[in-house]
Residue frames as a rotation matrix with the C-alpha (Angstrom) as fourth column:
UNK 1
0.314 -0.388 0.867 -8.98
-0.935 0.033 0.353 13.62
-0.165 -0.921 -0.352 17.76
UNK 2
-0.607 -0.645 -0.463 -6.64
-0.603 0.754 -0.260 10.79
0.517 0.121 -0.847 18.21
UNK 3
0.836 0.541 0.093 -8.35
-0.509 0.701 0.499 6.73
0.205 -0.465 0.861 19.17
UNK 4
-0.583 -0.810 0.072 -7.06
-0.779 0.531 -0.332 4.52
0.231 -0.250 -0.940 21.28
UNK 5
-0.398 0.149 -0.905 -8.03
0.191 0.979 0.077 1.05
0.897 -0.142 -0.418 22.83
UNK 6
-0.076 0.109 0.991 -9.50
-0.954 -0.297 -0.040 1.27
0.290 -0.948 0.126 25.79
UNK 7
-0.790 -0.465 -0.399 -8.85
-0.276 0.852 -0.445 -2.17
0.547 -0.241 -0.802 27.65
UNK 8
-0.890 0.454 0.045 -11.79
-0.127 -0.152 -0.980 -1.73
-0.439 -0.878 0.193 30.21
UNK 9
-0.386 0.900 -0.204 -14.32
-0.395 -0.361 -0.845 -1.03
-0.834 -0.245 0.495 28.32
UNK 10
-0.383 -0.094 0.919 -13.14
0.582 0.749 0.319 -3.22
-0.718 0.656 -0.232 25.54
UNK 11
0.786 0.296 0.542 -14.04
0.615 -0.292 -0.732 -0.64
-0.059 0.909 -0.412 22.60
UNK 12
-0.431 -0.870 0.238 -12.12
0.827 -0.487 -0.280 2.08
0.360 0.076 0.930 20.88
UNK 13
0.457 0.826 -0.330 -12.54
0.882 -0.468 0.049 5.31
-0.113 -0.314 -0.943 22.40
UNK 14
0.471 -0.384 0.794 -11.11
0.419 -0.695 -0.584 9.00
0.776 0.608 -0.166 21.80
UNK 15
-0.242 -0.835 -0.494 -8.02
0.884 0.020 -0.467 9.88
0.400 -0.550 0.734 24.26
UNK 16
0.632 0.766 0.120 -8.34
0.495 -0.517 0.698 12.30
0.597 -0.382 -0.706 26.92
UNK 17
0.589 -0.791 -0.163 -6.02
-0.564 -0.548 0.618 15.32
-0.578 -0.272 -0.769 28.15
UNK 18
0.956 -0.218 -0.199 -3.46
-0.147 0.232 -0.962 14.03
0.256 0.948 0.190 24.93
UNK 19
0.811 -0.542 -0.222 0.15
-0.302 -0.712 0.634 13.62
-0.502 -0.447 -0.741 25.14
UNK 20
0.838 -0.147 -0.525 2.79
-0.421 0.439 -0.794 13.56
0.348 0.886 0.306 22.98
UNK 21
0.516 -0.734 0.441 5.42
-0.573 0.087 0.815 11.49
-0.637 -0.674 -0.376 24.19
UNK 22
0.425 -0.208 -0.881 8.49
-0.851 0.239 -0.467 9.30
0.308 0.948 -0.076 22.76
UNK 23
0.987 -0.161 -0.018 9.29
0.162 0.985 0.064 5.53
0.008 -0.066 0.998 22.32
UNK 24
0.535 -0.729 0.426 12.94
0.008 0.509 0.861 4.16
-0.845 -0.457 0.278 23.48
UNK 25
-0.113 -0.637 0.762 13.50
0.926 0.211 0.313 3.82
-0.360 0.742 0.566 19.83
UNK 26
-0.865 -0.089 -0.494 12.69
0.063 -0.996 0.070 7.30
-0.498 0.029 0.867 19.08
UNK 27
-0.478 0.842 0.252 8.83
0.339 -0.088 0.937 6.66
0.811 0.533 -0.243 17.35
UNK 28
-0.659 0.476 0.582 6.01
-0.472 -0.865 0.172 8.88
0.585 -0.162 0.795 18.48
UNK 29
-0.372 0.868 -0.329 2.88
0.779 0.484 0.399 7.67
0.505 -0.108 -0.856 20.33
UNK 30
-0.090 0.798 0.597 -0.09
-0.401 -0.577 0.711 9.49
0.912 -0.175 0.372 22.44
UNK 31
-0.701 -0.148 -0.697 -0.57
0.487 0.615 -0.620 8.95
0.520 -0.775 -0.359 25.89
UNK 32
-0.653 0.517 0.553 -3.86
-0.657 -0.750 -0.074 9.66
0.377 -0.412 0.830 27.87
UNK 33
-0.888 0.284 0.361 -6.70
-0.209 0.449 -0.869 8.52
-0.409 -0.847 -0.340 29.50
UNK 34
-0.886 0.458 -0.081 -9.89
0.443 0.884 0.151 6.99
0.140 0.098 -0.985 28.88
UNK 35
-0.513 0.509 0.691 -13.04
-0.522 -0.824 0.219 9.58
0.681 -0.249 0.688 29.03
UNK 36
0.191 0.969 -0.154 -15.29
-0.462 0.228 0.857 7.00
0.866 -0.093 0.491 30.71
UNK 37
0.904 0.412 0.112 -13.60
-0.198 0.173 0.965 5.47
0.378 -0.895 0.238 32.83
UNK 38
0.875 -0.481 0.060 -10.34
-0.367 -0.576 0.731 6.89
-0.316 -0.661 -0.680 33.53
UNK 39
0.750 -0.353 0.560 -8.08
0.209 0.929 0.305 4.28
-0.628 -0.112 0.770 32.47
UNK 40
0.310 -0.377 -0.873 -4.95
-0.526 -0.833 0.173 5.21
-0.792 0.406 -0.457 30.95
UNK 41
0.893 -0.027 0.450 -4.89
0.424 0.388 -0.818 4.24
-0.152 0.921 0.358 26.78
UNK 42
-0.338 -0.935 -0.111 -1.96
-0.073 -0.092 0.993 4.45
-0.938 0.343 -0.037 24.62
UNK 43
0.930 0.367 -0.036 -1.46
-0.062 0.059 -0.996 4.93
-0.363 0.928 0.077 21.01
UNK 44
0.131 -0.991 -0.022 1.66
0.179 0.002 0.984 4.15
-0.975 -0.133 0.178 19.24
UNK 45
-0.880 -0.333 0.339 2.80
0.429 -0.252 0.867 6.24
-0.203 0.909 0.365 16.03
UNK 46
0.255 0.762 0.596 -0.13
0.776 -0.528 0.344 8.65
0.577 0.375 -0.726 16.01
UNK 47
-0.063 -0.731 -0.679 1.71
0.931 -0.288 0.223 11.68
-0.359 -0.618 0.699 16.45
């Protein structure tokens, strides 16, 4: 599974409900949430 930052909880943590989505310039990233507390993480270029 894809990590992201989590901002909240200040560590890295492993993305929840995944999504791939694309950047403006056309580069991949991940988009989900935070298992612990909800918050929503990002990953850019892990695709």
């Amino acid at each position: 599974m894809a990590e992201a930052y989590c901002v909240k909880c200040r560590k890295k943590v492993e993305i929840k409900n995944p999504k791939k989505v694309k950047l403006k310039n056309g580069k991949p990233a991940l988009k989900g949430s935070c298992p612990k507390c909800g918050t929503g993480v990002f990953r850019i270029g892990a695709a």
